[in-house]
C-alpha positions as CSV (number, residue, x, y, z in Angstrom):
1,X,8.2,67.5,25.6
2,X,9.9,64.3,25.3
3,X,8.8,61.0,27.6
4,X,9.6,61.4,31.2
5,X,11.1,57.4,31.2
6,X,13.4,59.1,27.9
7,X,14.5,62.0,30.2
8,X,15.7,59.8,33.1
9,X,17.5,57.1,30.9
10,X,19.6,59.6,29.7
11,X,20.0,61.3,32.8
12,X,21.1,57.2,34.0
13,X,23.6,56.8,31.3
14,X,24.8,60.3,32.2
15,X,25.3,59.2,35.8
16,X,26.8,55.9,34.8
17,X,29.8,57.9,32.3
18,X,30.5,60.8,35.2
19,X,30.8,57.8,37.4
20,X,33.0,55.7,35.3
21,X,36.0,58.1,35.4
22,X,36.8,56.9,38.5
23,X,37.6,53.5,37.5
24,X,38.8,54.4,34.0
25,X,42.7,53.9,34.9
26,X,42.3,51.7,38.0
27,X,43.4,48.8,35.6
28,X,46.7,50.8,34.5
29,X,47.7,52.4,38.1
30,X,50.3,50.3,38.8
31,X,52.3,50.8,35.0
32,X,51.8,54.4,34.7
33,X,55.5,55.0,35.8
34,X,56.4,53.0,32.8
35,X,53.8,53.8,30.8
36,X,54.4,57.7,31.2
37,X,58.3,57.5,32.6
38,X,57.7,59.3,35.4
39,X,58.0,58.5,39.3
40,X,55.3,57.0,41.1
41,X,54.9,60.0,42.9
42,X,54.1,61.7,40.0
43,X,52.0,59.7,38.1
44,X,49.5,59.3,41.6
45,X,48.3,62.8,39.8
46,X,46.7,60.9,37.4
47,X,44.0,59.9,39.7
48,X,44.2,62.6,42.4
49,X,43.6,65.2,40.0
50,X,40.6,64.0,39.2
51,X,39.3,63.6,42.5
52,X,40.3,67.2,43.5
53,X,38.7,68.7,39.9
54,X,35.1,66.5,40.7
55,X,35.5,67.9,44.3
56,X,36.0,71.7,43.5
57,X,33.7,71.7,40.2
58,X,30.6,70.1,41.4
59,X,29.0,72.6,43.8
60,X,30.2,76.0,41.9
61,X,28.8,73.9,38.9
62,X,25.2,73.3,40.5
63,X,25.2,76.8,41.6
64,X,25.4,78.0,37.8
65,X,22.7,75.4,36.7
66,X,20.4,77.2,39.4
67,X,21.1,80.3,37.7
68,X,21.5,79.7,33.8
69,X,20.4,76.9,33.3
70,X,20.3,72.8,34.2
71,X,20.6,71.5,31.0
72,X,23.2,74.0,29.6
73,X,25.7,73.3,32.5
74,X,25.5,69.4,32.0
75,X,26.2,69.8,28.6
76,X,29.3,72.0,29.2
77,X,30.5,69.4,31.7
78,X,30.0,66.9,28.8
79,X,31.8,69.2,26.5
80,X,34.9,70.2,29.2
81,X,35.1,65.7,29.5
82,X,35.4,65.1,26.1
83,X,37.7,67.6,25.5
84,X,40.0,66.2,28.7
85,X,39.7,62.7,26.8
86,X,40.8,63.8,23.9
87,X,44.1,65.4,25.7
88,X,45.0,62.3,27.3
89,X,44.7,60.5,24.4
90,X,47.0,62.0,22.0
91,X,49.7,62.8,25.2
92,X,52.4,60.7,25.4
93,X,53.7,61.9,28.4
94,X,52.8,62.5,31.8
95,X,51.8,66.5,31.7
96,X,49.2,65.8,29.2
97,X,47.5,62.9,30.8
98,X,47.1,65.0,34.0
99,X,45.7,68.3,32.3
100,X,43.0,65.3,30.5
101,X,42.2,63.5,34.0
102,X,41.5,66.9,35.5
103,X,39.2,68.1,32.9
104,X,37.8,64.6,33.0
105,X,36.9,64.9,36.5
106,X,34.4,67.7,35.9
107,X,31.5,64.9,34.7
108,X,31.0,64.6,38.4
109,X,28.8,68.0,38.4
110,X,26.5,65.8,35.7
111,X,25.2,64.0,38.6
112,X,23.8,66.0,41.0
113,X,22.5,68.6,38.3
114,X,20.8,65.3,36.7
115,X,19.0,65.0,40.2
116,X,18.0,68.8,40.3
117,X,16.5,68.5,36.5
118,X,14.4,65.7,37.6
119,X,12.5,67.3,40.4
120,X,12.2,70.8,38.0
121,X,10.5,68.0,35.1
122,X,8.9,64.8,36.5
123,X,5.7,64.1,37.9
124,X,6.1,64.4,41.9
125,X,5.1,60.4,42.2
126,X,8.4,59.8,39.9
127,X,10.7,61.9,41.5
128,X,11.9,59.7,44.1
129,X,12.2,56.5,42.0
130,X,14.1,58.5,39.0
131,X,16.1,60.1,41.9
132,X,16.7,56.5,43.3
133,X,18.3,55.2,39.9
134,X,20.4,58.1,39.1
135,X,21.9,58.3,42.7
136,X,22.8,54.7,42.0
137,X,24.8,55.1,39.1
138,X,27.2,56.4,41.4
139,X,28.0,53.1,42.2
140,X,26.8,50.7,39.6
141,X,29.4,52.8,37.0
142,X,32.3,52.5,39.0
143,X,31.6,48.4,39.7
144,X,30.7,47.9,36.0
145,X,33.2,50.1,34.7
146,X,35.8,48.1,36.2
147,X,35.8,45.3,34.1
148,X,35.3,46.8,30.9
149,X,38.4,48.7,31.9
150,X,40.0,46.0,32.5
151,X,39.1,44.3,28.9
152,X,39.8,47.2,26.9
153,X,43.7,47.2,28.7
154,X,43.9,43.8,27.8
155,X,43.2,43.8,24.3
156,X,44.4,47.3,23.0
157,X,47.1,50.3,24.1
158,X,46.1,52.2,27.1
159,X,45.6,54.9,25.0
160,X,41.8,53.3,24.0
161,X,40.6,53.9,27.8
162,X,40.5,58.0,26.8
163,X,39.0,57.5,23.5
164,X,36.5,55.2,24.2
165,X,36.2,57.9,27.3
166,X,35.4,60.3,24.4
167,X,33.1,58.8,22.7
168,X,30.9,58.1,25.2
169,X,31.4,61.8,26.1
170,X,30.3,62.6,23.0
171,X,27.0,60.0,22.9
172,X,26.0,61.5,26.2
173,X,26.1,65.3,25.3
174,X,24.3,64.2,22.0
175,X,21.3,62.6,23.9
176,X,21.5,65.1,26.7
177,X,20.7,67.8,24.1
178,X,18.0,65.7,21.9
179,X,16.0,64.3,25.3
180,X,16.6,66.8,27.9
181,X,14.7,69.7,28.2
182,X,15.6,73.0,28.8
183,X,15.4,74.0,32.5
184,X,12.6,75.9,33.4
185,X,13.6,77.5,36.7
186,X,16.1,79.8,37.0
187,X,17.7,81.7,40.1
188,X,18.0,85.4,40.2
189,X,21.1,87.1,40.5
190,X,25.4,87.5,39.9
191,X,27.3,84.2,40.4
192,X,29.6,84.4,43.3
193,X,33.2,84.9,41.5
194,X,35.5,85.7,44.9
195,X,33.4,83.0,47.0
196,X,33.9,80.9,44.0
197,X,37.7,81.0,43.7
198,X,37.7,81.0,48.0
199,X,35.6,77.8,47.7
200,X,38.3,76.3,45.5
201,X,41.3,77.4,46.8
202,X,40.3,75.8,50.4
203,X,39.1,72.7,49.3
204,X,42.2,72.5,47.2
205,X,44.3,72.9,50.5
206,X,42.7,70.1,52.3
207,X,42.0,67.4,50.0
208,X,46.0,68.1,48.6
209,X,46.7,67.2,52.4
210,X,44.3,64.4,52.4
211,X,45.4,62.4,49.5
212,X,49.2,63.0,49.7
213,X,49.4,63.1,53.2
214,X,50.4,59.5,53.3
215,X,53.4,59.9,50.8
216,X,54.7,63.1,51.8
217,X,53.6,62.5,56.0
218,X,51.2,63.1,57.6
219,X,53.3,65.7,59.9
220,X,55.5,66.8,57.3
221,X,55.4,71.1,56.4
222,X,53.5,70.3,53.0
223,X,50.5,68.3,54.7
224,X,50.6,70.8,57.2
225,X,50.8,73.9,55.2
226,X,48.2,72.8,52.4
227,X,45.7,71.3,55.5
228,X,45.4,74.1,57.8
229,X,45.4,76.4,54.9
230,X,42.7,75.3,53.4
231,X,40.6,75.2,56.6
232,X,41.5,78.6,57.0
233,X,40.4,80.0,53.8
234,X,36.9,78.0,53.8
235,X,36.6,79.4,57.8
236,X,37.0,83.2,56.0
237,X,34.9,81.7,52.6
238,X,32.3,81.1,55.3
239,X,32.2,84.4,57.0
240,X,32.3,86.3,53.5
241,X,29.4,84.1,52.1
242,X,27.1,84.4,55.2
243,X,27.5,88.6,54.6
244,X,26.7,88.8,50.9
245,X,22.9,89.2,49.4
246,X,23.9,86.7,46.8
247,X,26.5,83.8,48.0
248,X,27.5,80.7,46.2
249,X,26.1,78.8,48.7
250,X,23.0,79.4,50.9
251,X,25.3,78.4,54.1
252,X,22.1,79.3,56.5
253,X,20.5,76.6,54.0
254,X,23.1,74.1,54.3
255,X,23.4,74.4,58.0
256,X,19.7,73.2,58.7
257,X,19.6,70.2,60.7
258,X,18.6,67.8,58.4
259,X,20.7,69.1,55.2
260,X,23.9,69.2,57.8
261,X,23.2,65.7,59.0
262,X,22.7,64.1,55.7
263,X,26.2,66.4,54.3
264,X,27.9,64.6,57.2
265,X,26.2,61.4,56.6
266,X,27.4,61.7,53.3
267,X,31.4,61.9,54.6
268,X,30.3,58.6,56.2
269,X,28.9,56.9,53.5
270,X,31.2,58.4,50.4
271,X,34.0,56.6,53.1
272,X,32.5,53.3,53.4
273,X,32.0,53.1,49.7
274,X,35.5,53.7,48.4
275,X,37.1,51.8,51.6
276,X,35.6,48.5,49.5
277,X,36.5,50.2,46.2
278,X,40.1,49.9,47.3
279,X,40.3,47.0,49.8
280,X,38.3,44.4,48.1
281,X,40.2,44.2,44.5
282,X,43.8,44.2,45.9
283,X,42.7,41.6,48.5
284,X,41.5,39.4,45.6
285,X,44.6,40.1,42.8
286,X,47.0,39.9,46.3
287,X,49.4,36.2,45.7
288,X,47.9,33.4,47.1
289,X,51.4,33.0,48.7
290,X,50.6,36.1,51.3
291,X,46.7,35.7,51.7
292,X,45.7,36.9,48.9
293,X,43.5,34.8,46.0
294,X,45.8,35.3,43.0
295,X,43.3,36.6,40.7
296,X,43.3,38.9,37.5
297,X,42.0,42.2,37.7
298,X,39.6,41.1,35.3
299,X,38.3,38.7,37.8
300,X,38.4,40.5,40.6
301,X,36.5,42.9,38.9
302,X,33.7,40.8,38.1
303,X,33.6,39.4,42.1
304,X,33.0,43.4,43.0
305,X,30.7,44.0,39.7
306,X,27.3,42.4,42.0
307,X,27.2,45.5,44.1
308,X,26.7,47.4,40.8
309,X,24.5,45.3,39.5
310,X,22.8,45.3,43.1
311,X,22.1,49.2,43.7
312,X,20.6,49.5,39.4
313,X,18.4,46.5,40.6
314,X,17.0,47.5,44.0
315,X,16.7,51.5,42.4
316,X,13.2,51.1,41.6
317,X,12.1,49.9,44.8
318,X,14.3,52.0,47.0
319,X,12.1,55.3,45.4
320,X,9.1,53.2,46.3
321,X,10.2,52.6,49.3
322,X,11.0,56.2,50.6
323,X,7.7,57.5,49.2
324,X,6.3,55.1,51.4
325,X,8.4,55.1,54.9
326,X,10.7,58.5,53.4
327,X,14.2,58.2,52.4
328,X,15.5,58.6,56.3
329,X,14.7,54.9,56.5
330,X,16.1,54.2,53.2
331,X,19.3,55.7,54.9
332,X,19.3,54.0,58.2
333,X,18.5,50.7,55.9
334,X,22.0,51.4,53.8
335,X,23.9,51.8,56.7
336,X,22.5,48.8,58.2
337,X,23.8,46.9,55.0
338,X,27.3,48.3,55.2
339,X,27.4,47.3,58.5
340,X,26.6,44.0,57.7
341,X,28.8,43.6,54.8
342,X,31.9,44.8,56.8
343,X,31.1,42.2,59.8
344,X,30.5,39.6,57.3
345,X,34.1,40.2,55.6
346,X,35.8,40.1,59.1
347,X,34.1,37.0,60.0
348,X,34.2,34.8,56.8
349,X,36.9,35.7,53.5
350,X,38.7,32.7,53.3
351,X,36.7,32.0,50.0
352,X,35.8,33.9,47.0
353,X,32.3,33.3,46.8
354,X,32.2,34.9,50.3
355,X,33.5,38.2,49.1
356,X,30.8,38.2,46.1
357,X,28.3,37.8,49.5
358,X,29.8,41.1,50.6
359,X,29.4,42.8,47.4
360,X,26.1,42.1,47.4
361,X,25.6,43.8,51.0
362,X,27.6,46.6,50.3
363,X,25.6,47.1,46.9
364,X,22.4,47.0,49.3
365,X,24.1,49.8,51.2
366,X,25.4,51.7,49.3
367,X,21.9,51.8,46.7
368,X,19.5,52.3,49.3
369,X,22.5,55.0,51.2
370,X,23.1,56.8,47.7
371,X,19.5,57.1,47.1
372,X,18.1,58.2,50.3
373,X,20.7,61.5,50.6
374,X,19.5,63.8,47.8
375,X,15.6,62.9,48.7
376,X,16.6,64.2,52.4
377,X,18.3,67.2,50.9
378,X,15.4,68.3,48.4
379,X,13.0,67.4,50.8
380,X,14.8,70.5,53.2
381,X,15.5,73.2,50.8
382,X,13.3,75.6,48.3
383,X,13.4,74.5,44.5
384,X,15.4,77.6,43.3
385,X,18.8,75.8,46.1
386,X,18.7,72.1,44.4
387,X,21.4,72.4,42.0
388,X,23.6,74.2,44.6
389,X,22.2,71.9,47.7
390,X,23.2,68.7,45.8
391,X,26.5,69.8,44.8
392,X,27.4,70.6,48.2
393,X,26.2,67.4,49.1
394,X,28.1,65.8,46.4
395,X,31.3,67.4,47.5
396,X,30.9,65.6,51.0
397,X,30.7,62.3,49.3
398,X,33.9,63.4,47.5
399,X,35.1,64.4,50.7
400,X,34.5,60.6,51.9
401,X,35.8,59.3,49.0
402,X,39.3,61.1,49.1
403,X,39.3,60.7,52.7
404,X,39.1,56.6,52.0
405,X,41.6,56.6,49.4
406,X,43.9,58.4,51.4
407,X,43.3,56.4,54.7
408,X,43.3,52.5,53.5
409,X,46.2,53.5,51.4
410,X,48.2,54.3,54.2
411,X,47.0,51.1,55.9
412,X,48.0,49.2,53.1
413,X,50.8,50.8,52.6
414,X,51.5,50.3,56.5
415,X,51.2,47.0,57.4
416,X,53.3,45.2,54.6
417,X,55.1,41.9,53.7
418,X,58.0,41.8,50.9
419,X,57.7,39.2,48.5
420,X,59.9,38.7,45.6
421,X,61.4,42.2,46.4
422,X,58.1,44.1,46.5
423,X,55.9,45.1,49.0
424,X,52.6,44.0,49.6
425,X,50.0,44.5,52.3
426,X,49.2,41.8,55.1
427,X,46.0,40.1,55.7
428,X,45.9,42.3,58.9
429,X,46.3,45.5,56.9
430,X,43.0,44.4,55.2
431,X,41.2,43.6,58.7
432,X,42.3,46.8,59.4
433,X,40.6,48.5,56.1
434,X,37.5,46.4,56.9
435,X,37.2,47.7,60.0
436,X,37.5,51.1,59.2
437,X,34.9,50.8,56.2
438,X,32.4,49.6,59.3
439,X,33.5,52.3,62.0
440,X,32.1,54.8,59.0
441,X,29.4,53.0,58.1
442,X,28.4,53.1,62.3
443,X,28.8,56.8,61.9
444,X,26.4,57.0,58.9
445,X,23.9,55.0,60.8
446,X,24.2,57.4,63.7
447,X,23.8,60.4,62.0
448,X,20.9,59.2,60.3
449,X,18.9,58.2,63.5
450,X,19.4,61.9,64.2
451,X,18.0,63.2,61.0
452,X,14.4,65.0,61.6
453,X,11.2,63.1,59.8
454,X,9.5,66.0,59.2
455,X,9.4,68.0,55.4
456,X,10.6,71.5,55.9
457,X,8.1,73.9,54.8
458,X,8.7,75.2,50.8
459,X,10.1,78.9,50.4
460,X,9.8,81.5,48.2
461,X,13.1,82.4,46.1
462,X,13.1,84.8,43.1
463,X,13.7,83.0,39.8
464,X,13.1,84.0,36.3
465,X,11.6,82.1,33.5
466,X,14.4,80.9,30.6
């Protein structure tokens, strides 16, 4: 069996390529209706789609790695990425680039099957560190990816972002298959097809109303329709999955006290995290002429890039940490941090170096945050759940996310100046976002005071050998 250190490297650089589709086109958002000659309405699919796919994908995808096989799902994911690369590569046009995003967007699963592997291979005194520095790539790919984004635009066609995309795809799945083992544990039974496609079509209703809810209204039929839809559909998906011997999701799992706290926790935190995704570039690229500090995406990127560098650095010692004090501290300390960060930015952001002080804090937060949810959820359900458990938990984060996006868009979008014929958003629309990002980072804290300290007991679950 290969090194245990060889297993979670590549289950890092895994975490740090699902995480880096986020940011893959942030540096060509604002050209894709030229780019792709298509409205701005349309090309938003580009990164919506995405979200939605990483949303729907992950916990049907760490259900099938509890019953076939870890390893084997990661390396379809890796398979289903590159092949969306490729797509968006060689399309000129809008339809193609979408179809690629989507597929792109299942990498997310990568993560939270990564986590699930490590608890079925490591040594229980390594679990919580390895678990600490995967959870972080979360973060640290996103901030880093950003300006290597950014660089690649600025030296070659935008057509390089999807087939350097690729290739990493392609590394990944190659070192996934060499290093990895095969999963050992395996969960009896027939995968849930209708609660599956129920799963899907609900979360598809909501976060459709979520992230377009600010261009098409948030009162208009559409939002409206796709919204309560979807709520509807996951209220039946829940009633059919609590009356079936073998559901997707264990929902009498998922609704024990601590797993439900840290999944709502996890709306909290996934909210506070994107809210600076989104807020903190534009406020440093805005004009100097509205409030802004007239930078480059480039170097804004690299005034965000500490709170990547931040959550790899303080992985280590957040798994040391909850091993020692458990990861509901490690929580309570990341919502702390966010807290902080958020005050920090409302008080003093006149000056650059100021806003790198921020990143710093929300890197803080957001590491020791990131880290400390899957501990609490694998600390509360039997081995033969994890793959499921942490997708689910990895679709509230997504939830968060999406929820953010959607949110300080509209505030941005809201609170506006024109300047040389184009709108752009007001120092108090940024206040606004700031404030926001700290209401949710209160809410993470409070739901984490309430999370129980004790380890539920271990249960029984059939599984079969591979």
């Amino acid at each position: 069996m290969p090194r245990q250190g060889a297993i979670v490297t590549v289950l890092a650089i895994a975490g740090l390529a699902s995480s880096f589709m986020f940011t893959l086109v942030v540096p060509i958002q604002s050209k894709l209706p030229e780019l792709l000659d298509a409205s701005r309405e349309d090309t938003a699919w580009v990164v919506t789609s995405t979200l939605l796919a990483a949303a729907i994908i992950t916990p049907i995808a760490g259900r099938l790695g509890d019953m076939y096989g870890k390893r084997r799902i990661v390396l379809v994911l890796l398979a289903v990425m590159v092949a969306g690369s490729i797509i968006a590569a060689v399309s000129p046009g809008i339809v193609g680039v979408i179809i690629g995003r989507t597929l792109q967007g299942a990498m997310v699963g990568v993560v939270p099957l990564g986590i699930s592997i490590l608890r079925d291979v490591l040594h229980e005194n390594r679990v919580d560190t390895a678990i600490a520095l995967i959870s972080a790539t979360l973060g640290v790919g996103g901030a880093l990816g950003l300006p290597v984004s950014a660089l690649i635009t600025e030296r070659a066609d935008w057509h390089m972002l999807f087939w350097v995309a690729a290739a990493l795809g392609v590394i990944v799945f190659a070192l996934v298959l060499w290093i990895v083992p095969v999963s050992v544990l395996r969960t009896a039974g027939r995968f849930d097809y209708v609660g599956a496609a129920g799963l899907s079509i609900g979360l598809l209703g909501i976060l459709l109303a979520i992230s377009r809810g600010n261009e098409w209204g948030w009162t208009s039929a559409p939002t409206l329709a796709f919204g309560l839809g979807g709520v509807v559909v996951l209220l039946l998906w829940g009633w059919f999955e609590l009356r079936i011997a073998e559901p997707l999701l264990d929902l009498r799992v998922a609704a024990r006290r601590p797993v439900l706290l840290t999944n709502l926790a996890s709306v909290a935190m996934g909210f506070a995290l994107f809210a600076s995704n989104v807020a903190y570039p534009q406020m440093l690229e805005l004009p100097v002429a509205v409030g802004g500090f007239g930078l480059s995406l480039l170097a804004a990127s690299f005034v965000v890039m500490p709170a990547g560098v931040v959550m790899m650095v303080l992985s280590p010692f957040s798994g040391r940490l909850a091993r020692t004090v458990g990861p509901k501290l490690l929580l309570v300390l990341g919502a702390l941090s966010l807290i902080a960060a958020y005050g920090y930015t409302l008080l003093f952001s006149s000056e650059v170096w100021q806003l790198v002080v921020a990143n710093f804090l929300i890197g803080a937060g957001i590491g020791f945050g990131y880290a400390a949810m899957p501990m609490l959820i694998m600390r509360s359900v039997p081995q033969s759940e994890t793959g499921a458990s942490n997708g689910l938990n990895a679709l509230f984060r997504s939830l968060g996310t999406s929820t953010a996006a959607a949110v300080i868009g509209a505030v941005l979008s809201s609170f506006v100046i024109v300047s040389d014929g184009m709108p752009l958003p007001t120092p108090e629309a940024f206040r606004m976002s700031f404030i926001l990002g700290g209401i949710a980072a209160v809410a993470a804290l409070v739901l984490a005071l309430f999370i129980p300290r004790h380890r539920a007991a271990a249960e029984k679950h059939p599984s079969l050998p591979e």
